[in-house]
C-alpha positions in Angstrom: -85.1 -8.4 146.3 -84.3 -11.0 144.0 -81.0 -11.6 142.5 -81.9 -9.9 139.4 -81.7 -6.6 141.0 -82.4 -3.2 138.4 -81.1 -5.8 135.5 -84.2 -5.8 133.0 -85.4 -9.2 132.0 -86.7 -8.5 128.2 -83.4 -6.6 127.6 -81.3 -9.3 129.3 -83.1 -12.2 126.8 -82.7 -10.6 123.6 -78.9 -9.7 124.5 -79.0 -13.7 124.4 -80.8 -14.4 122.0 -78.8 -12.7 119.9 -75.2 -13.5 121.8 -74.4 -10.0 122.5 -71.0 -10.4 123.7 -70.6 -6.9 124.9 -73.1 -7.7 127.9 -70.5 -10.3 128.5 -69.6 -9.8 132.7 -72.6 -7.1 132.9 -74.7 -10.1 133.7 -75.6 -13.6 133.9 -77.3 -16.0 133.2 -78.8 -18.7 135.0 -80.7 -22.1 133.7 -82.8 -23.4 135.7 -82.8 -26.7 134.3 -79.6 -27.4 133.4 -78.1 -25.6 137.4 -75.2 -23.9 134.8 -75.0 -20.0 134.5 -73.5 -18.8 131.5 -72.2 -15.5 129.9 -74.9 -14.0 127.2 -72.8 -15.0 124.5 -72.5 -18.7 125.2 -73.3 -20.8 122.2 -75.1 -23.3 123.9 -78.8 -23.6 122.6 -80.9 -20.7 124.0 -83.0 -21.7 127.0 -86.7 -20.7 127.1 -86.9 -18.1 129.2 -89.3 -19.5 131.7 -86.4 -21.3 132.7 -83.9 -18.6 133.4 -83.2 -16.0 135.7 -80.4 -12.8 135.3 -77.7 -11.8 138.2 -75.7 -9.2 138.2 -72.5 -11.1 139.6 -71.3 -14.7 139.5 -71.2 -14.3 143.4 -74.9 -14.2 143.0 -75.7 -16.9 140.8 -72.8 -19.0 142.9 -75.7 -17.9 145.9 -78.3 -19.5 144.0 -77.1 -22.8 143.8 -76.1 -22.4 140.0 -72.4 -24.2 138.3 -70.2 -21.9 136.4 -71.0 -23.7 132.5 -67.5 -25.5 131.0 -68.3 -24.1 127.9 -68.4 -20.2 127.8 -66.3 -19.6 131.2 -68.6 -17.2 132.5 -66.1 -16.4 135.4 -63.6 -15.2 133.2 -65.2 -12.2 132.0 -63.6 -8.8 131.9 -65.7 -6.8 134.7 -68.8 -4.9 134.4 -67.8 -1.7 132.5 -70.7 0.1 134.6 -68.6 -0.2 137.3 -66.6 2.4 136.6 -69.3 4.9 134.5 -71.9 4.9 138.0 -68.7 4.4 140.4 -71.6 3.9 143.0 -70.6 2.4 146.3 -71.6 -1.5 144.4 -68.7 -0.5 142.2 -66.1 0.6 144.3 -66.7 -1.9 146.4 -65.9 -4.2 143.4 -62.7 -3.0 143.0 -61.9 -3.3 146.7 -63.1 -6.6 146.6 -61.2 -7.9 143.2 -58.0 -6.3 144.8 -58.5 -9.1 147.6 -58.8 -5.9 150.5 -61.4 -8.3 152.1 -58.9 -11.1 152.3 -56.3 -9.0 153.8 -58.7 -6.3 156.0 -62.6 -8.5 155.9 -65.0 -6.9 155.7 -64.8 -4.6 158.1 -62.2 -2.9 156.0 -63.8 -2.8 153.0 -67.1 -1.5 154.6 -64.3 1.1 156.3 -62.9 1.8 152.5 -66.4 2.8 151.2 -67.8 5.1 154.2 -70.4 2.6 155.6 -70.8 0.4 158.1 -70.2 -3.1 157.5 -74.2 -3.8 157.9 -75.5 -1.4 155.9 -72.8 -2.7 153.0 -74.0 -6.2 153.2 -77.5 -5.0 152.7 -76.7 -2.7 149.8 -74.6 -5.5 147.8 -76.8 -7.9 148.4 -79.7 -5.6 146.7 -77.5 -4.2 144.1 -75.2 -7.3 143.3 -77.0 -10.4 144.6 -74.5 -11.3 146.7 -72.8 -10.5 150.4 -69.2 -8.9 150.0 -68.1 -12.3 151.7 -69.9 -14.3 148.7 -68.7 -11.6 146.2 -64.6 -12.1 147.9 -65.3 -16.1 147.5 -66.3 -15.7 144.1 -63.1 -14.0 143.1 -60.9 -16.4 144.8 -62.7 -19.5 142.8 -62.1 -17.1 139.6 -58.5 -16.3 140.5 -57.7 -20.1 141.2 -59.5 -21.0 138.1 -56.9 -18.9 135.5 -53.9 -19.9 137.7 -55.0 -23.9 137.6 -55.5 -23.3 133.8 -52.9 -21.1 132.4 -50.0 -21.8 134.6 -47.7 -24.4 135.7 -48.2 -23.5 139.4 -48.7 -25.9 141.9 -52.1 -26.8 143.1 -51.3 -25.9 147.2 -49.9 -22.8 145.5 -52.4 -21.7 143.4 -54.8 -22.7 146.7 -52.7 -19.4 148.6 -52.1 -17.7 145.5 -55.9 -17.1 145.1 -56.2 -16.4 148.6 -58.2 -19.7 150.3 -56.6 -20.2 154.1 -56.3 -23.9 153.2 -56.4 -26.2 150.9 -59.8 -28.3 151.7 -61.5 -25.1 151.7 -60.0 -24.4 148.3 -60.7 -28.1 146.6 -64.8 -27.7 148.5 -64.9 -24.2 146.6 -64.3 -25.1 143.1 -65.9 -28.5 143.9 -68.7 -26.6 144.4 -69.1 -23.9 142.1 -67.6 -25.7 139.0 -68.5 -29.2 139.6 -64.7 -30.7 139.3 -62.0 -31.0 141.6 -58.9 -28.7 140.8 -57.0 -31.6 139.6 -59.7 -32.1 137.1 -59.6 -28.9 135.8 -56.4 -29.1 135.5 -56.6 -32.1 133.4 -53.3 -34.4 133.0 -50.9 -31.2 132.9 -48.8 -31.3 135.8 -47.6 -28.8 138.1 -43.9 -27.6 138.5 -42.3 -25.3 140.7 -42.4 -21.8 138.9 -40.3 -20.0 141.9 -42.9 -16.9 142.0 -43.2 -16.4 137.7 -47.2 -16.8 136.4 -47.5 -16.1 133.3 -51.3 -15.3 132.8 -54.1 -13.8 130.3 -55.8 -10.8 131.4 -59.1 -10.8 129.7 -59.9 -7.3 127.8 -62.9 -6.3 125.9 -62.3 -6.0 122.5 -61.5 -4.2 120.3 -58.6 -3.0 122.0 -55.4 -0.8 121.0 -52.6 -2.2 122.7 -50.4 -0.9 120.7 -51.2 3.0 121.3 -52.0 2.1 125.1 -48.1 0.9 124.8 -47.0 3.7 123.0 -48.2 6.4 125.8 -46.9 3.8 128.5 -43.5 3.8 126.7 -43.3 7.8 126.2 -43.9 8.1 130.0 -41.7 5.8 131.6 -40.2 6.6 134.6 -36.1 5.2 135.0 -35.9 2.7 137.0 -39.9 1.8 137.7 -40.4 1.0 134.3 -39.2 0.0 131.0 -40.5 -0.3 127.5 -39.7 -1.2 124.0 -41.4 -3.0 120.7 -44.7 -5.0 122.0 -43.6 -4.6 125.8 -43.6 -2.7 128.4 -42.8 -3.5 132.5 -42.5 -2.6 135.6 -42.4 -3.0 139.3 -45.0 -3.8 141.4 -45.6 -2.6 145.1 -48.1 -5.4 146.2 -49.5 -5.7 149.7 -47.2 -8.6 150.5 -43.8 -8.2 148.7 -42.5 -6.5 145.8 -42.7 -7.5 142.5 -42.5 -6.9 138.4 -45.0 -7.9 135.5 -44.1 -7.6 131.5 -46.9 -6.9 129.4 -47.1 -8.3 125.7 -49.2 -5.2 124.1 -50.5 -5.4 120.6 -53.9 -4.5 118.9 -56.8 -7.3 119.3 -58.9 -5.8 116.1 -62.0 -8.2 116.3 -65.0 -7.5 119.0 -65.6 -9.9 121.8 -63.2 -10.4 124.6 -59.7 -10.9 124.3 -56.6 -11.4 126.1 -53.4 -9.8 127.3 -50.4 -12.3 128.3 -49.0 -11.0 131.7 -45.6 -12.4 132.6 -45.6 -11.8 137.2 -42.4 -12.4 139.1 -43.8 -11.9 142.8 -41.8 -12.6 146.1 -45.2 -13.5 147.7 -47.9 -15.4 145.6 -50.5 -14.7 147.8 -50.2 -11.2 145.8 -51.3 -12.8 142.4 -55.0 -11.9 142.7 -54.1 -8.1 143.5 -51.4 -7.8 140.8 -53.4 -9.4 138.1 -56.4 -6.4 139.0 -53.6 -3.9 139.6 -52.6 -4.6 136.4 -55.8 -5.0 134.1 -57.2 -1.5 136.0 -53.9 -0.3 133.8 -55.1 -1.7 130.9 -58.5 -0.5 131.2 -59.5 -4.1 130.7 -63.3 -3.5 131.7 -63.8 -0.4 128.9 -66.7 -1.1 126.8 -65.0 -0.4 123.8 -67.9 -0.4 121.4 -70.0 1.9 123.6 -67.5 4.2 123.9 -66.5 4.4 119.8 -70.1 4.6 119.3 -70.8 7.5 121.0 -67.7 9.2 119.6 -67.1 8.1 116.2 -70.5 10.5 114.1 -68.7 13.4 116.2 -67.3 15.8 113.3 -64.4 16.7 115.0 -63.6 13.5 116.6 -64.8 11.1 114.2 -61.7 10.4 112.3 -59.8 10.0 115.0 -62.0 6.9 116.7 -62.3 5.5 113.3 -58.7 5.5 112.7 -58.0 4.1 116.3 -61.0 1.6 117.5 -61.1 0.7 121.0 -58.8 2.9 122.5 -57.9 3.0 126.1 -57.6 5.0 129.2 -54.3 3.9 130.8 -55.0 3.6 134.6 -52.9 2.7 136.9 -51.2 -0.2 139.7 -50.9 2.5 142.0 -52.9 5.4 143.0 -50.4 7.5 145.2 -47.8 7.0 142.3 -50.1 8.6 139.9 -51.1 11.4 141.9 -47.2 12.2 142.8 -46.0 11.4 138.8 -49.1 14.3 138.0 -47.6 16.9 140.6 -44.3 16.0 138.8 -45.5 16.7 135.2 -47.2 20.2 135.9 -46.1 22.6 133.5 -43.1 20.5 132.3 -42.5 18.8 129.2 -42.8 14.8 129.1 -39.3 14.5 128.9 -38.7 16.3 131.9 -41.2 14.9 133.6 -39.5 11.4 133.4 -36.2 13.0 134.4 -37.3 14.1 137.2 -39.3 11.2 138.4 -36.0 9.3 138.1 -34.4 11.1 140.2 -37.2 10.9 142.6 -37.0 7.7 142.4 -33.2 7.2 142.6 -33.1 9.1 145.8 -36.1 8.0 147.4 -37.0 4.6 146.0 -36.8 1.3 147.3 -34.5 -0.5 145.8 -35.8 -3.8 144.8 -33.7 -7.0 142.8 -36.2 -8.1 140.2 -33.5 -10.1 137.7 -35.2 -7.3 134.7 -32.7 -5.2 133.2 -33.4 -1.5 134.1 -36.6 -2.4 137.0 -34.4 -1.5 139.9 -36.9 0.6 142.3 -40.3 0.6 143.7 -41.5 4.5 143.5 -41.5 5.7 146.5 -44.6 5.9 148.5 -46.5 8.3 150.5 -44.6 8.1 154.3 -41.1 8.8 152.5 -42.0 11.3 150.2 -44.0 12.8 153.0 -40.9 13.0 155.1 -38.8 14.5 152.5 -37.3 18.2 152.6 -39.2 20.3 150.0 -36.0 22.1 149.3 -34.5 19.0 148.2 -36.8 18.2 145.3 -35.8 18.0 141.9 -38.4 20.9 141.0 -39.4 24.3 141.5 -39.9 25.0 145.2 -43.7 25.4 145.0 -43.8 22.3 143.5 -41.7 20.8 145.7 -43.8 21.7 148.7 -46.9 20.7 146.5 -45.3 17.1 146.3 -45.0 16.4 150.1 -48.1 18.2 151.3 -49.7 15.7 149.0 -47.6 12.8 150.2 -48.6 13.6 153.8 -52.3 13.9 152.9 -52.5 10.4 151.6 -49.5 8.8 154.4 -52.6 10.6 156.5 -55.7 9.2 154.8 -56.9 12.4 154.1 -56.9 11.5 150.5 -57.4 8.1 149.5 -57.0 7.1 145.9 -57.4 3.3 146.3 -60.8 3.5 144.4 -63.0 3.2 147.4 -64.0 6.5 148.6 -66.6 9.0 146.2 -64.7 10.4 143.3 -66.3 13.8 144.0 -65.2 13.9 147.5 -61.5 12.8 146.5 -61.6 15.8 144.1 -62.7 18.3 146.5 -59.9 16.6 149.2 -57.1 17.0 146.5 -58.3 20.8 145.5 -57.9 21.6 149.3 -54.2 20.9 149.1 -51.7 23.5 148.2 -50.3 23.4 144.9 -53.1 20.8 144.0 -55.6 22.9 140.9 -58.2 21.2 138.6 -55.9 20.4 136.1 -54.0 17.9 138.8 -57.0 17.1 140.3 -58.7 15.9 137.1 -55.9 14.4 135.9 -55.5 11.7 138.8 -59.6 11.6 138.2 -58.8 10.0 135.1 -56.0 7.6 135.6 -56.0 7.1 139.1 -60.0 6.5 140.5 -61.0 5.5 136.4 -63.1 8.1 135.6 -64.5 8.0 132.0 -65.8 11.5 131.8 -62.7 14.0 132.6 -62.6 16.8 130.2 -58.8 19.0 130.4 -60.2 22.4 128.9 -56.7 24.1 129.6 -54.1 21.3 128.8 -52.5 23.5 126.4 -51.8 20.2 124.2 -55.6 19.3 123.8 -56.3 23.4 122.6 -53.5 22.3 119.8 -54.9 19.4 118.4 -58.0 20.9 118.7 -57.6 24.1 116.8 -55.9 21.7 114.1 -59.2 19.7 113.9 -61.2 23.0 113.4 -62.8 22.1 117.0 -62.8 24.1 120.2 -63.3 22.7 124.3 -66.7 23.3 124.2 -67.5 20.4 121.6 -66.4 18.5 124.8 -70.2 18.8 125.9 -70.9 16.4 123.2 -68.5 13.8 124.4 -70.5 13.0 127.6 -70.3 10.4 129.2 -66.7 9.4 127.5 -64.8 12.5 127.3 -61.7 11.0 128.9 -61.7 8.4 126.2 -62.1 11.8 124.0 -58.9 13.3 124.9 -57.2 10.5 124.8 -57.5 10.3 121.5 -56.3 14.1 121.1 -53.5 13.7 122.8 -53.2 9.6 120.4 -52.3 12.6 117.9 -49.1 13.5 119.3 -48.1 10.2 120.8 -44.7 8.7 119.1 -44.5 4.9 118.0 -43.3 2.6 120.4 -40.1 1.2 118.3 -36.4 0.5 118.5 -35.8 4.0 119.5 -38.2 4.0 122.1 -37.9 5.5 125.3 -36.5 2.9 127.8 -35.2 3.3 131.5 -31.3 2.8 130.1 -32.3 6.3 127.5 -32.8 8.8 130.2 
């Protein structure tokens, strides 16, 4: 197989040709003459195309002996937005992989994550992605230390563990290699200092992107004590694989198409956590959307229409934590939004780990699956169903009977959540959505969606029409009813 794989070489050239950035991270491009690969939009001269060759991944062009090019940054590409629309075992294994689960687990873990053995894995990356899941876990680290050498202040040895290299002189022979200068270089003559565990980054986004309404549902939703938001910000804390920690997001629109970027402010106890907090973080943002596809599709509907026009490149807020978003969805069942957060305060105040982050109101980690599991039902802040609901759920996923780190099928996670008492389609869906990053969830009995829809002259069933994107559809139903972020917003010191 070569390391084209199913890309399409005609298509792939005119995308260049023409500097299609929205191919930008779906694939690369390699010249043979030069050794470089670039993104499709770089503005270098267009090679002849007897002298290029498409990949699929940078891993895979890395493979092939090719240099990252200093001009476009190919490596610092938002992710493949197909990704998430097949979620075939490639693209789960993606999002294990950029989550640094084989630098904590190998992979054997990851292999474990995804349902095959770790043979068969290598066999099928290789063919789908052009690279091995060790080549693709390399590839990420050389990315990872590539933003933290040139957007922070860190020092090199740190950014070295930060990205996750073991050592140093296999971190300086990695970039060596794949970008043809040493880390100092790429640096340049800024200096490092000691930034005691704060990296301020940029999240690349695809663009256009409404940050501002992504911020506005964050804000109406926030839970006291996890989270916090006001005018352009919104943070929260962070339960990372090494050591807690807290990021602040600066959220506003980024109108013009291309790719864009999100400044991230981390505080992490552990900064070998910075890779999976960065991808915790854009998988929140729903950095890897392809905005333009989506509005596309959506913006002749006649009952939608209006709506994408008046809001381009909306998102799909995701999440940093799966279990957290499957417990916060048992929580909101048949409750107002206002109750909801109430009540996942209190959660969290009885049951949360405290954590000292030095962020006014970010006091707690939500609480994860083994406490909640071992709580007393009666005791919940809720209904007693839905108290019982909450800790059958927690001991399912304490239990790995349901995992929601993105690995397994989405179809079998459903049918494992819909097995649980207390657990319907609306819950079931829901987590679909924000949790695994499903594109095409439809709510046909959120009694909110029938609202906004009867106002629009509309009914559920134009949903059929919304396919492949229909959770970017009711997103932009419920957009309708979402309140401004402003100096009244909902913070964790208003509830």
């Amino acid at each position: 197989m070569t390391p084209t794989g199913h890309l399409d070489p005609d298509s792939c050239y005119r995308a260049v040709q023409s500097r299609d950035r929205r191919f930008d991270g779906v694939f690369y491009t390699a010249v043979s003459t030069t050794g470089i690969y670039c993104r499709p939009s770089c503005p270098a001269r267009t090679p002849a195309a007897r002298n290029v060759t498409f990949h699929a991944t940078a891993a895979s062009a890395h493979a092939a002996g090719y240099r990252a090019c200093k001009r476009c940054l190919p490596d610092a590409t938002p992710g493949s937005p197909e990704w998430d629309v097949a979620a075939d075992v490639a693209g789960r294994a993606m999002r294990l992989i950029a989550d640094g689960l084989v630098d904590r687990e190998g992979v054997d873990g990851l292999a474990r994550r995804v349902g095959y053995t770790p043979r068969h894995l290598g066999r099928l990356l290789t063919q789908e992605l052009g690279a091995a899941p060790l080549a693709l876990a390399r590839a990420r680290r050389a990315q990872s230390a590539r933003v933290l050498i040139e957007t922070t202040d860190l020092p090199l040895t740190d950014v070295a563990f930060a990205a996750g290299f073991t050592s140093v002189r296999q971190f300086n022979e990695t970039l060596r290699e794949i970008y043809a200068a040493s880390p100092s270089e790429l640096r340049g003559r800024r200096g490092g200092t000691d930034s005691h565990g704060t990296v301020t980054m940029r999240l690349p986004v695809r663009t256009p992107f409404a940050g501002a309404r992504l911020l506005d549902f964050l804000a109406f939703h926030v839970v006291p004590g996890v989270e916090a938001a006001g005018p352009g910000w919104y943070a929260r804390t962070l339960d990372l694989p090494h050591a807690p920690g807290t990021v602040r997001l600066e959220l506003v629109d980024l109108p013009e198409p291309g790719t864009g970027f999100v400044t991230a402010e981390f505080r992490l106890q552990d900064l070998r956590d910075t890779a999976a907090a960065s991808e915790r973080v854009r998988r929140l943002l729903d950095a890897d959307c392809d905005p333009r596809a989506v509005d596309e599709h959506l913006r002749p509907d006649p009952v939608l229409g209006p709506l994408v026009r008046a809001t381009p490149g909306l998102r799909v807020p995701g999440q940093v934590d799966g279990d957290e978003t499957a417990f916060r969805t048992v929580v909101g069942q048949q409750v107002s939004v206002t109750g909801a957060r109430t009540v996942g305060g209190r959660i969290v105040a009885a049951h949360g780990r405290p954590v000292e982050t030095g962020i006014p109101g970010l006091t707690h980690l939500f609480p994860d699956a083994t406490t909640l599991a071992a709580v007393d039902p009666e005791t919940m802040p809720m209904p007693r169903a839905r108290g019982r609901a909450m800790v059958g759920l927690a001991a399912a996923l304490a239990e790995e009977r349901v995992v929601l780190d993105r690995g397994p099928d989405r179809d079998d996670v459903r049918r494992a959540l819909l097995e649980l008492p207390g657990i319907g389609p609306w819950t079931a869906d829901y987590v679909a959505m924000r949790a695994l990053g499903h594109p095409d969830v439809f709510l046909p009995t959120d009694l909110a969606v029938k609202k906004v829809l009867a106002g629009l002259g509309g009914t559920v069933e134009d949903a059929e029409r919304w396919r492949p994107w229909r959770s970017y559809a009711l997103m932009h139903l419920w957009n309708t009813l979402m309140p401004a972020t402003g100096p009244e917003a909902p913070t964790v010191e208003d509830d």
